[in-house]
C-alpha positions in Angstrom: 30.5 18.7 -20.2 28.8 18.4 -23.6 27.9 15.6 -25.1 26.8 15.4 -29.1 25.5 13.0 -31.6 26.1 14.1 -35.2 23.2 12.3 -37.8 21.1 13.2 -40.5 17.3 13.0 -41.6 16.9 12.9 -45.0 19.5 15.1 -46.3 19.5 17.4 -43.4 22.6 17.7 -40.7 21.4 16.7 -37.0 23.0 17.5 -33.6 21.7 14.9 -31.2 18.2 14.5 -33.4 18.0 18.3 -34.1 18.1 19.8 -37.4 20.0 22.5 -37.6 22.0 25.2 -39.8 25.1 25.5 -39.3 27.5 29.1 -40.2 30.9 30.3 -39.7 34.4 30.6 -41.6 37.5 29.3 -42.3 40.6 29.4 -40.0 44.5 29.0 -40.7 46.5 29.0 -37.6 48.7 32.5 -38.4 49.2 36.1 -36.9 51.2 38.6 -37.5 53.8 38.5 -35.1 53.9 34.8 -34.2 52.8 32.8 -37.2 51.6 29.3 -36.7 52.4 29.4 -33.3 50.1 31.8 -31.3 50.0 32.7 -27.9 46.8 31.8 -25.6 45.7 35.8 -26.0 45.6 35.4 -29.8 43.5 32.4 -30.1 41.6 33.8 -27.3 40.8 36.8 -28.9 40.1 34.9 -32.5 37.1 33.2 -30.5 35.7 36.2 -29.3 35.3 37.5 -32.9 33.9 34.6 -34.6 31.5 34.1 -31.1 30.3 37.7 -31.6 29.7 37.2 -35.3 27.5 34.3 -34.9 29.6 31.4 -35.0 28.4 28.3 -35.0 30.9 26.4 -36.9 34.8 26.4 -37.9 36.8 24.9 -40.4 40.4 24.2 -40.3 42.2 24.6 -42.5 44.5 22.7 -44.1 45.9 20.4 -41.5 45.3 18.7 -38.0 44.9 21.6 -35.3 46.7 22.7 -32.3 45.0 21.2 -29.4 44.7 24.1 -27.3 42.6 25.9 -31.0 40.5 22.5 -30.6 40.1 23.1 -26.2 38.9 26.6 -26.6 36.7 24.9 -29.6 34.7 22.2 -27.2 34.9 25.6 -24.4 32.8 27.9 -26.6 30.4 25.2 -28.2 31.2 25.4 -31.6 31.3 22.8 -34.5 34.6 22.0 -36.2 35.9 20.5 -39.3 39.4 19.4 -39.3 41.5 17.9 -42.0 44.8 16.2 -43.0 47.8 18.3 -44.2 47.5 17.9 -48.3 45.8 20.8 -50.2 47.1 20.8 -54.1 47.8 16.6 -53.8 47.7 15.2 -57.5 46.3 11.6 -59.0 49.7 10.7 -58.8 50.4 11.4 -55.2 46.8 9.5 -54.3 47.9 6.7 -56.7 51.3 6.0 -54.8 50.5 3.3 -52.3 54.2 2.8 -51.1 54.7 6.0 -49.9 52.4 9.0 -50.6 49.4 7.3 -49.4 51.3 5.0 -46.8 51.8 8.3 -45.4 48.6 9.9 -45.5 46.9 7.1 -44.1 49.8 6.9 -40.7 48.8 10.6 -40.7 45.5 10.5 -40.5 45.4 8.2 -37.6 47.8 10.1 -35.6 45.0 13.7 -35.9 42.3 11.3 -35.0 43.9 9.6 -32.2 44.9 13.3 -31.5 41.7 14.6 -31.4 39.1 12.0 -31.1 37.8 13.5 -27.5 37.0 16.9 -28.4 33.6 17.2 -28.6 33.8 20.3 -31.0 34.6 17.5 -33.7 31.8 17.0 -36.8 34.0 16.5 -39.2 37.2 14.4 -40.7 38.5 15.5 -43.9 41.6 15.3 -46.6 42.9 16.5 -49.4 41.3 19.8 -50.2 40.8 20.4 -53.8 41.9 17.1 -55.2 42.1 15.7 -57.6 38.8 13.7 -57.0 37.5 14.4 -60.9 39.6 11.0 -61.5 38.3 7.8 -61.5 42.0 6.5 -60.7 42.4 8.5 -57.6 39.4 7.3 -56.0 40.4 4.3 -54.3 42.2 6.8 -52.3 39.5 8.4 -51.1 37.7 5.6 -50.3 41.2 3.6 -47.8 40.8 7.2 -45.9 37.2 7.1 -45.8 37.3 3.9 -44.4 40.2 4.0 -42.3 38.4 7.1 -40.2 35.1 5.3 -40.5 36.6 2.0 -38.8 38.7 4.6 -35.5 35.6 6.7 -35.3 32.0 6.1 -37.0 30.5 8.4 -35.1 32.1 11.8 -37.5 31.1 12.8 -41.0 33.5 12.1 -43.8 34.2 14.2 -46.4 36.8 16.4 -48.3 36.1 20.1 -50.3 35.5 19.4 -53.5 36.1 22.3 -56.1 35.3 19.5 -59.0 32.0 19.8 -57.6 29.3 17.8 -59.6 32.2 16.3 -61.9 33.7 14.5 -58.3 33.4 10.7 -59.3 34.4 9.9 -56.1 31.0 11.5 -54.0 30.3 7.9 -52.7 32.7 7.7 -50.2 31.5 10.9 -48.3 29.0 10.7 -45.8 28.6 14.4 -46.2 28.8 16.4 -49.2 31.0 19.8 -49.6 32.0 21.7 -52.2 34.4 25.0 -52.8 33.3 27.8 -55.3 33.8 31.5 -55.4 30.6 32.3 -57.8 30.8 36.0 -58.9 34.3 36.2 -57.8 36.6 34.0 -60.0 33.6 34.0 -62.6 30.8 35.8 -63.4 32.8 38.8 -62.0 30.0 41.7 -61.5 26.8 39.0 -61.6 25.3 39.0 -57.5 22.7 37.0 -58.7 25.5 34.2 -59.3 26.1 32.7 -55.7 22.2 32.1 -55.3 21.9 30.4 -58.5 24.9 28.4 -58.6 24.7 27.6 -54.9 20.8 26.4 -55.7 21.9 24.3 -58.5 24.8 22.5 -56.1 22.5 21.8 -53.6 19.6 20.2 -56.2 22.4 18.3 -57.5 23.6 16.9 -54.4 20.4 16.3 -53.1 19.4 14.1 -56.4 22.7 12.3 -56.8 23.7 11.7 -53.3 20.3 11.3 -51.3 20.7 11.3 -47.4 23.5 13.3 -47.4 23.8 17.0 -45.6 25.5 19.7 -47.9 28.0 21.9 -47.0 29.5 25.1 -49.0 33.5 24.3 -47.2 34.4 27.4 -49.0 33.8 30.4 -50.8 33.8 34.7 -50.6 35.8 37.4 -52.0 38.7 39.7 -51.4 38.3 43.0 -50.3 41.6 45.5 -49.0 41.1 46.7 -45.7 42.5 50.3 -46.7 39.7 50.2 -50.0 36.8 50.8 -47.9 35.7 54.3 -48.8 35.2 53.3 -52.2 32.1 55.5 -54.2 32.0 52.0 -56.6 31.9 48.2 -55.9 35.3 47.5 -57.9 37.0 44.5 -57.7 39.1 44.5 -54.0 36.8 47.1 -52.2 35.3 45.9 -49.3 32.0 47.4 -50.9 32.3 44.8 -53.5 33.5 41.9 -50.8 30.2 42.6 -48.6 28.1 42.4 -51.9 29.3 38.8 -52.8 29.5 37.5 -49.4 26.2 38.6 -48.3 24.9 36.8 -51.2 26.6 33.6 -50.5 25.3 33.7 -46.7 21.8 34.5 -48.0 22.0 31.4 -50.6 22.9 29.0 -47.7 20.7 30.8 -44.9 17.5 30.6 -47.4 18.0 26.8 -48.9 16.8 24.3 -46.8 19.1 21.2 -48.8 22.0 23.3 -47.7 23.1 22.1 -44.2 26.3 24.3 -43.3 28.8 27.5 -44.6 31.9 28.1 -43.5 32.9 31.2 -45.8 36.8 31.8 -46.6 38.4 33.3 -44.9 37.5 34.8 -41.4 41.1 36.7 -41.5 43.7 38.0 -44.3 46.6 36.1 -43.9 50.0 35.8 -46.1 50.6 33.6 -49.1 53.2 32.4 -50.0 56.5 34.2 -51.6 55.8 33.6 -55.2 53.1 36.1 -54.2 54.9 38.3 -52.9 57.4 38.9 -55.9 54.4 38.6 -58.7 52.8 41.1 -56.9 55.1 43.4 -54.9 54.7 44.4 -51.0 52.2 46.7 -50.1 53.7 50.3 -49.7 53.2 51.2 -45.7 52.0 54.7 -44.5 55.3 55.1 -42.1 54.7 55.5 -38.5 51.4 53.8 -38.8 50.6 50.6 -36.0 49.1 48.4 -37.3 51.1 48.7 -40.1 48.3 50.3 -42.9 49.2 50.3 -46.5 49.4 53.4 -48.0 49.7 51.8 -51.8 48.8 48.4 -53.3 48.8 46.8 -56.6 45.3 45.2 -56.9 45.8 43.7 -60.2 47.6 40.6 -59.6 45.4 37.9 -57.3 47.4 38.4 -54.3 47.5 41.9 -53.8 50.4 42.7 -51.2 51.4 38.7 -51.4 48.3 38.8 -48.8 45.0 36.5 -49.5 42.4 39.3 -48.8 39.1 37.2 -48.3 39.2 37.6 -44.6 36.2 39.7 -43.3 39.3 41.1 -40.5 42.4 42.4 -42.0 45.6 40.5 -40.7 45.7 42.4 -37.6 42.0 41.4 -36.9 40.6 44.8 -38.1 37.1 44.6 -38.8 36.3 45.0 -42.8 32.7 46.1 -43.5 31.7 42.3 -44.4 32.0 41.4 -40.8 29.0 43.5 -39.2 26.9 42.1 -42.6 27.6 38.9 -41.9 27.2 39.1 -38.5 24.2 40.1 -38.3 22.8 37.5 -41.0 24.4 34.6 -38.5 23.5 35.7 -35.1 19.7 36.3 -36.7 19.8 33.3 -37.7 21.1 31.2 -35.2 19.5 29.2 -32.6 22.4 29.4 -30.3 25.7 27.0 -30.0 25.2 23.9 -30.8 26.8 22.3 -27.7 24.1 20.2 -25.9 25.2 20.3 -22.0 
């Protein structure tokens, strides 16, 4: 039976009075065979990985989460984020009282009457990468800050922020986290970019929004499963992968103003059509289980219509970023943070 008070001293993330670090990844709900709708062996066997890589923490993302995710969650002692369904939502949707936000706000009572006992809950969260760079959309933020704040004070409030230090709406978090794929989407090449530019977020929060823990919600790179013997780092190998995300887990592991990581994305997992036809399917070695590709076009952003920033391929095959990081969390980690 475990029982948790979430807090803060100074700008550091507490668990019943204790500071501590927290690590993990990103998780859609989606498999292979069964999509959003897994059996109890899948999500079963999705816990064992992240436990033996050092969990400590889980985002979901990018809607309320299937009870019995959130049950195995509170079982294994582990930290969760979970969010309202409303990635890509515009200053217009957040400025539409009558119905968008009407909505939105019916919505996020229902996932926090949902899930208000689990005791894996840190975190309530909304619109992932909105558009919180607008003054005008801001009220917004603040009804859904308040409305989770008046059901449950006891939860951080917060949303990923890719606007990063040009959010104007900061003030209605209680904690801070931002999205950014330094040396991925920019500064291609550049490993010493996720240190520096995860340095610079974290000075910047701790300046401009004193007392409040800092979280990196998301970032990583993508690396092919089948890329792996590689003699370079190119772009898509998991050589290259490994490299970024190692330096992203060291810039969070090393900075004390940086409270929590949850890197994106523990698995691969399919996008969405338009993907699929910009890109083309990957070409499968035949006879092969699980499926392997044989041939992919790694010049578009979705090679395969897949999103390859998982550190396990689709089928949960280990890439070579999951041992690295692995063994950077479980050295790092003082144990669950479930207090029995």
């Amino acid at each position: 039976f475990g029982l948790r008070q979430w807090g803060q001293k100074g700008n550091r993330l507490t668990v019943n009075g204790e500071v501590v670090k927290l690590h993990g990844w990103n998780h859609h709900t989606q498999w292979p065979d069964t999509g959003a709708t897994p059996t109890e062996e899948q999500m079963d066997g999705d816990i064992r990985l992240l436990l033996e890589a050092g969990t400590t923490y889980v985002r979901g993302a990018h809607y309320p989460q299937d009870q019995r995710w959130l049950d195995r969650l509170d079982e294994a002692g582990l930290a969760m984020w979970e969010e309202t369904l409303g990635p890509s939502t515009s200053e217009s949707n957040l400025k539409d009282w009558d119905y968008f936000m009407k909505h939105q706000l019916a919505q996020l009572d229902q996932m926090i009457d949902q899930s208000l006992n689990h005791a894996s809950i840190m975190i309530w969260a909304w619109f992932n990468e909105g558009p919180s760079d607008k003054s005008d959309a801001c009220p917004a933020y603040q009804a859904c800050s308040e409305r989770a704040r008046a059901t449950d004070p006891t939860r951080f409030v917060t949303w990923a922020s890719n606007k990063e230090d040009n959010d104007k709406c900061l003030d209605h978090a209680t904690l801070i986290s931002f999205n950014s794929y330094p040396a991925w989407y920019y500064k291609t090449g550049d490993l010493k970019e996720p240190k520096e530019h995860w340095d610079s977020m974290a000075a910047y929060v701790k300046a401009h929004q004193a007392g409040k823990p800092f979280a990196i919600s998301e970032t990583g790179a993508g690396g092919v499963y089948e890329w792996s013997h590689n003699s370079t780092d190119a772009k898509w190998t998991t050589k290259y992968q490994t490299e970024i995300i190692a330096a992203d887990v060291d810039a969070a592991l090393d900075n004390d103003d940086l409270s929590a990581i949850t890197l994106w994305h523990f698995f691969d997992f399919k996008g969405n059509d338009d993907a699929t036809k910009k890109c083309g399917p990957c070409q499968y070695v035949p006879g092969v289980s699980p499926p392997t590709c044989a041939y992919v076009d790694v010049t578009c952003d979705r090679p395969g219509g897949l999103n390859h920033k998982g550190v396990v391929d689709f089928w949960r095959r280990k890439k070579e970023a999951y041992s690295v990081v692995a063994e950077k969390y479980n050295r790092t980690s003082a144990g669950r943070v479930v207090v029995v």
